[in-house]
N, C-alpha and C positions, 0 to 999 in steps of 0.2 A: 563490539556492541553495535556498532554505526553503522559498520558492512553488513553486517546480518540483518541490522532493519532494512537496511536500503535492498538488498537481494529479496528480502520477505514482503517488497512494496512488489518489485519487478516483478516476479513468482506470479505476484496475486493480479496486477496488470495486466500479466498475458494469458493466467488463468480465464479472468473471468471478460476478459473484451473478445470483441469477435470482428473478422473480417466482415466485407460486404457481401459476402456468400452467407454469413452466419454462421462460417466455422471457425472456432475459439482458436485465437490468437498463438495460443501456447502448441497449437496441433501443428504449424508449419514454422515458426517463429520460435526465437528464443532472444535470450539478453541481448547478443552482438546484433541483431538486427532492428534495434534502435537506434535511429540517430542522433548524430549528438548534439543537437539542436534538445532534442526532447531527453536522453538522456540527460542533459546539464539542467535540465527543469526537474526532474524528476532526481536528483543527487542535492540541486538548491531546495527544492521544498522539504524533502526530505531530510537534511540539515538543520533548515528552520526549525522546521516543527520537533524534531529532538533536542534541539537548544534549547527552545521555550518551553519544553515540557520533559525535561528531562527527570526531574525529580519521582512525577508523578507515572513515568515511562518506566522507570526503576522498579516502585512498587508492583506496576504491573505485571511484570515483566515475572517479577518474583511470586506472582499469585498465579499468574496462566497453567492452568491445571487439561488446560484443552489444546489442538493445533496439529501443527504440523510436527514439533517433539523441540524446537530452536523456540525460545519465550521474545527472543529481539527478533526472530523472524516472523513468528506471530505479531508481533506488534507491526512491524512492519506492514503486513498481511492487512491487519483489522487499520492501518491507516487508509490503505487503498480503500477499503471497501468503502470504511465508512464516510471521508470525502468524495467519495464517487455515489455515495447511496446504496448499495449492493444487494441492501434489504440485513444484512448481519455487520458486526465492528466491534469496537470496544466497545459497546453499552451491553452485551448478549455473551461477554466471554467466561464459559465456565469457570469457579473458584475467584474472581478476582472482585474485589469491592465497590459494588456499586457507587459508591461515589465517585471514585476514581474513575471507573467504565463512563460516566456521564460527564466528567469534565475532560476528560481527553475526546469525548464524541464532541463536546461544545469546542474543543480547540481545534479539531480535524473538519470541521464544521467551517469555522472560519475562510478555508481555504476552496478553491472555486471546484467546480466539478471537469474533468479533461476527459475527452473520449480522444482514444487511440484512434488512429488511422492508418491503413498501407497505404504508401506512397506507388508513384507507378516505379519509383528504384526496387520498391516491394522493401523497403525500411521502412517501420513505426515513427509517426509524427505524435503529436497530443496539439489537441486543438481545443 
């Protein structure tokens, strides 16, 4: 369940960020080229936040009628988004209960916003 969120944050990470050219992240890039400076932030937060909200992750998880077809990689997914602002997250995901969508957005929320960056090694930092 852990990995699959953690892969469904990455995914959506390099999905929706973009180099300084403006082209998405995921078109040249992939997992391995994150460093581990920013991978270990993005394995801790992502730890955190399924600790602390594990219970209500569960439910989720078991109602995501939408995605990518993996319910912990979606969740994963709508954690990026929706601590980054994406404009979509947990509050907007078809079939799952709005209460839940809104308190895991207030818990995802909590956490600061990180814009990816290519380093000139040309590996992903989060700043």
């Amino acid at each position: 369940m852990l990995n699959q969120f953690i892969k469904g944050y990455i995914t959506c990470l390099l999905w929706t960020s973009t180099d300084d050219k403006g082209n998405p992240l995921d078109r040249d890039h992939c997992e391995e080229d994150i460093s581990k400076e920013a991978m270990k932030m993005i394995v801790d937060d992502c730890v955190k936040f399924y600790g602390e909200n594990k219970v209500n992750l569960i439910f989720y998880t078991n109602e995501v009628t939408s995605g990518d077809g993996e319910p912990w990689a979606t969740a994963g997914h709508d954690f990026w988004c929706t601590r980054s602002g994406q404009g979509c997250g947990f509050w907007d995901r078809d079939g799952v209960d709005q209460d839940i969508g809104i308190f895991l957005t207030d818990a995802a929320c909590k956490y600061k916003n990180l814009s990816p960056i290519v380093g000139d090694d040309d590996l992903i930092y989060l700043e």
